[in-house]
NUKEDREN-86008 format. One line per 10 residues: number of its first residue (from 1); for each residue x, y, z of C-alpha. Coordinates in steps of 0.25 Angstrom, whole numbers, plus 5000, padded with zeros to 4 digits. Each point is the difference from the previous one (the first is absolute). Example, Ala and Ser with C-alpha at 12.3 -4.5 7.8 and 13.67 -1.06 7.14 Angstrom:
<recs>
1) 5049,4982,5031  5006,5014,4998 $
</recs>
This chain:
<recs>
1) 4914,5060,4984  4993,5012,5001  4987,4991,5001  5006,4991,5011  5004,5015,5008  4985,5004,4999  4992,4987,5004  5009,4989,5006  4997,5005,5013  4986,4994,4997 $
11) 5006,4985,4998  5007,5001,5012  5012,5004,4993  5011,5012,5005  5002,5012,4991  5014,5004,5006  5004,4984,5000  5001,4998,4984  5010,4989,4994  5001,5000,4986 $
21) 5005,4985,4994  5004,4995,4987  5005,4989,4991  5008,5001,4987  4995,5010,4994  4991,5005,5012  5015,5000,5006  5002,5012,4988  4988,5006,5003  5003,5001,5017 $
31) 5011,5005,4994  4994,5012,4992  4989,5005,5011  5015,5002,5008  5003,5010,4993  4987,5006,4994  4995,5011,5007  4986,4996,4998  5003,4989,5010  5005,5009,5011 $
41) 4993,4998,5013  4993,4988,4997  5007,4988,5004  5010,4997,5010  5008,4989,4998  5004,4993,4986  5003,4985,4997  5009,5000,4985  5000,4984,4998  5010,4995,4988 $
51) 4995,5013,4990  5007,5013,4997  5001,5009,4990  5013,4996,4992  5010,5012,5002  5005,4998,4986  4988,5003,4994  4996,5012,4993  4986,5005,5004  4992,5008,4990 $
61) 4995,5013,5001  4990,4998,4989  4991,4990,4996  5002,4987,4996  4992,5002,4989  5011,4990,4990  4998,4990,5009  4982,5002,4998  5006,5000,4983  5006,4985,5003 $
71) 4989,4995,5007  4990,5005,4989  5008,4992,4990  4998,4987,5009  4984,5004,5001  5000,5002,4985  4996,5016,5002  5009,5003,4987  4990,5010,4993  5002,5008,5012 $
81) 5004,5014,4996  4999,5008,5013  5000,4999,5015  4984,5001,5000  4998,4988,4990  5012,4992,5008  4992,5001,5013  4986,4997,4994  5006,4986,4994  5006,4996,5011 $
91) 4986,5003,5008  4995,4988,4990  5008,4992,5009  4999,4994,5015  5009,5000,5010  5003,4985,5000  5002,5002,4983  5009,5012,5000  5009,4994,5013  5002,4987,4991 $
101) 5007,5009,4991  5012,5003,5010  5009,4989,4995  5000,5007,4986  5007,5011,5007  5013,4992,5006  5013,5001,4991  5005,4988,5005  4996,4987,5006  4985,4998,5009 $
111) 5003,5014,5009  5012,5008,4995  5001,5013,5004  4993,4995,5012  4991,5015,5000  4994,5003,4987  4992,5013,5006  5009,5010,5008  4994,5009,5011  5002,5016,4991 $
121) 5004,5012,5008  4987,5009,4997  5002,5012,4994  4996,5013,5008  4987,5006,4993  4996,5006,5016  4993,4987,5002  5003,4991,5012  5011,4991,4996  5004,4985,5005 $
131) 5014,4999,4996  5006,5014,4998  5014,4994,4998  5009,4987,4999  4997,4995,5015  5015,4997,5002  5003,5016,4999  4988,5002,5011  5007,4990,5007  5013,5006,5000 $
141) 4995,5012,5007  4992,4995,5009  4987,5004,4994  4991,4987,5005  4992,4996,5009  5009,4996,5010  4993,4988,5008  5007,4987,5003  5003,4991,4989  5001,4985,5001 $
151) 5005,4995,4985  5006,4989,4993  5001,4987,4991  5002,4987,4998  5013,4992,4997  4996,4997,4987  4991,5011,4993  4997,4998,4985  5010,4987,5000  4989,4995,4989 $
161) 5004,5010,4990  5012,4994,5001  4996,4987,4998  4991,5003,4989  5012,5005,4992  5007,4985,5005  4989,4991,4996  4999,5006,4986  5013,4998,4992  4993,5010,4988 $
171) 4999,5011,5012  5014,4995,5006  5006,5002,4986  4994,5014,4998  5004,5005,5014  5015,4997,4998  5000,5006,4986  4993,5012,5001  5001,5004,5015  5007,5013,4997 $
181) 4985,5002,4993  4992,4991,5009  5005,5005,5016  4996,5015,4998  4988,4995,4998  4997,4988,5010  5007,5008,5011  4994,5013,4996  5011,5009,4997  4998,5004,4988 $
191) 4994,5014,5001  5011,5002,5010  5010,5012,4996  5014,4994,4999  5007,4990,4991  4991,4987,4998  5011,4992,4994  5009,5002,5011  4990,4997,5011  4995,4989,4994 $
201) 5016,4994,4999  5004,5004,5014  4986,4991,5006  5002,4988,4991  5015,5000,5005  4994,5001,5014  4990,4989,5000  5002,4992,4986  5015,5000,4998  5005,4993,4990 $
211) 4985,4995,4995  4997,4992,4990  4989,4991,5004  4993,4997,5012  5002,4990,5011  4996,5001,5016  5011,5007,5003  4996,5011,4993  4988,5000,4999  5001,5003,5016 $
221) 5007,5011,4994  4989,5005,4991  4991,4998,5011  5008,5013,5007  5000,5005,4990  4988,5002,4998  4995,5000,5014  5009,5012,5003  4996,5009,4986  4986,4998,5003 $
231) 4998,5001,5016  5013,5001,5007  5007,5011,4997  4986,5009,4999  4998,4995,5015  5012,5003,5005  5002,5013,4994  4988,5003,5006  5003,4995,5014  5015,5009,4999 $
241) 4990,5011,4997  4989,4999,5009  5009,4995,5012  5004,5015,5005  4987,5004,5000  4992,4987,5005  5003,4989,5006  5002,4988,4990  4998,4985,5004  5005,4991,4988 $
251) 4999,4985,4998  5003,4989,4990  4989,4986,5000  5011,4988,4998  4990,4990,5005  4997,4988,4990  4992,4989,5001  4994,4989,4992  4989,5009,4993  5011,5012,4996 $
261) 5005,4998,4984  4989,4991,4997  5001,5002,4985  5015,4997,4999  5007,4994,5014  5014,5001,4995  5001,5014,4999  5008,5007,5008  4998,4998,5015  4992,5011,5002 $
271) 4988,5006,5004  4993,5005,4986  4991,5013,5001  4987,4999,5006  5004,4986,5007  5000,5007,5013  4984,5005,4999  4995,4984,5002  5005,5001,5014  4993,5012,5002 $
281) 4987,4999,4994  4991,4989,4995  5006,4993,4988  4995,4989,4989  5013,4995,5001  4999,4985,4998  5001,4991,5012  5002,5013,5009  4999,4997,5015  5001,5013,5006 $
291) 5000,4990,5013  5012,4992,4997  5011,5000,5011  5010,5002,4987  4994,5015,4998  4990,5003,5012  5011,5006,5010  5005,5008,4989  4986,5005,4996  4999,5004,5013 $
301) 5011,5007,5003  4999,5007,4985  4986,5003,5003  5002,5008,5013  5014,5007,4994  4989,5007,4989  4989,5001,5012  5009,5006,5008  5006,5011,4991  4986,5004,4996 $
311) 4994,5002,5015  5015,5005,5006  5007,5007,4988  5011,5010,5005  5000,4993,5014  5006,4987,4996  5012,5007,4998  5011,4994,5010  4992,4988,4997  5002,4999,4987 $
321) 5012,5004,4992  4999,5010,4991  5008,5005,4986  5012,5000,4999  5004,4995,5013  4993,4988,4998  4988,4990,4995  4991,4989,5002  5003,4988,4993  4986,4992,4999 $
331) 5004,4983,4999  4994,4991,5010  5001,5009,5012  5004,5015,5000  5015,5005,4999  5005,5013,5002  5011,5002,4992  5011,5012,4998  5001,5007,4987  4990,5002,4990 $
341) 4992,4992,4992  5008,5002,4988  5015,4997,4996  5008,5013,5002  5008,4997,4989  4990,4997,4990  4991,5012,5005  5013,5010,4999  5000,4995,4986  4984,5003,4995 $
351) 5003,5014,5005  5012,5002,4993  4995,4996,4988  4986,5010,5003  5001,5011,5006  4990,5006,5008  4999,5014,4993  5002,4994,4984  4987,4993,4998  4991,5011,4999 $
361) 4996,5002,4984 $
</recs>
């Protein structure tokens, strides 16, 4: 970004008119240049789309250097007895070879814990620093880049987990008989200061009450659950945050067509992370007709509700509603809708459960 301040006036580009977007865990990294003071001054308007930083995790303040330990054992750098030796082995292998080791690093399933490597809090040696503490602490105060804010999700985000654990009657079995073990980890809690047991009983009364094995009534409910462990309740903690000081314009994508949950059409009726990014870029989606009169009015409409944000910002405010007064509900036209983006009750709960000043180590 410092780049772009210097020399995108020589691409025809606007120094003072900076938007800085991201996806998943790009969504996590908007997040981060918010409340890092390195990113002060250099962009001015911030899309968050279905990625947060997990409220319940604990970041580190030091380096992940156990994590670097696991890994080496998947890369066969076992001889290794010093961080020297371990950095010189890993440099025997490519990118492409040492990113195929990430499934080694799951504890459960294809992608549990959803985040293997956690943004650290950088010790202070006098060196300029990225982020100095847990961004929902700057945020509480108000230390951020205060520019408008346009964040959200889909209706359905990271549904597969869930059905990953319901098509696999091992995983199913393992889920229901050590989830007092198993949910701190998928649901990344378990660095979190409080009673693990008890949280983990208090959430599995709230989504899987009386669970002993899966069916599509609750796998929707496994589908919340995670969905709001993972993106929900980050994003509105940060929209309840961020809202005094900026303005906030939330959303939810609920439009579903023919090419959303292609890989298991009886899941929940909803919209599955990243199915909402075919409608607004180029996709290899099979068969995708970006033309076809089923989607090509609401790719419009979708199309000009991002354009119009990033070229507007703060002035569409009247237009648009904004947290917590209201949101955007994306289907096959544009709805305003009152409220927020995430049930009351269910969001009351999550921060009961973690409190904004206990989940700092």
């Amino acid at each position: 970004m410092r780049w772009v301040q210097k020399y995108i006036q020589h691409f025809g580009g606007n120094p003072e008119d900076v938007t800085l977007m991201g996806y998943s865990a790009g969504a996590l990294s908007v997040q981060l240049h918010l409340v890092s003071p390195m990113s002060r001054g250099l962009f001015h308007k911030a899309i968050i789309m279905s990625g947060s930083l997990p409220p319940q995790t604990v970041l580190p303040q030091h380096s992940q250097l156990e994590l670097l330990r696991k890994q080496d054992h998947v890369l066969n750098c076992t001889e290794v007895a010093d961080e020297a030796q371990l950095l010189n082995c890993f440099r025997k292998f490519n990118g492409s070879e040492i990113a195929a080791t990430l499934r080694g690093l799951f504890a459960f399933g294809k992608d549990n814990p959803i985040y293997i490597y956690l943004p650290v809090i950088e010790s202070d040696f006098g060196q300029e620093r990225f982020l100095i503490e847990n961004p929902f602490e700057s945020l509480k105060r108000g230390e951020f880049s205060k520019v408008p804010i346009l964040i959200g999700f889909t209706s359905g985000e990271f549904c597969q987990s869930a059905v990953d654990i319901f098509r696999d009657s091992k995983l199913e079995r393992r889920f229901y008989e050590d989830f007092q073990k198993l949910a701190p980890e998928i649901f990344m809690y378990a660095e979190y200061n409080g009673s693990l047991s008890e949280i983990s009983e208090s959430l599995r009364q709230h989504y899987l009450p009386n669970f002993v094995a899966l069916n599509h009534t609750n796998l929707a409910h496994l589908c919340d659950f995670f969905s709001d462990a993972i993106i929900r309740f980050g994003a509105q903690r940060l929209m309840e945050l961020a809202a005094p000081h900026s303005k906030v314009f939330p959303y939810i994508f609920e439009f579903s067509s023919e090419f959303s949950n292609l890989d298991y059409p009886l899941r929940p009726a909803r919209v599955e992370h990243m199915d909402d990014l075919m409608y607004l870029f180029e996709m290899n989606a099979s068969n995708f007709q970006r033309n076809d009169s089923s989607t090509s009015s609401m790719i419009r409409q979708y199309t000009k509700f991002i354009y119009e944000f990033v070229i507007a910002g703060s002035s569409l405010f009247g237009k648009l509603p904004t947290y917590p007064t209201g949101y955007t509900k994306i289907d096959r036209s544009l709805e305003f809708q009152p409220g927020t983006n995430f049930a009351k009750d269910t969001y009351e709960k999550w921060k009961r459960l973690f409190h904004l000043d206990d989940n700092n180590k």
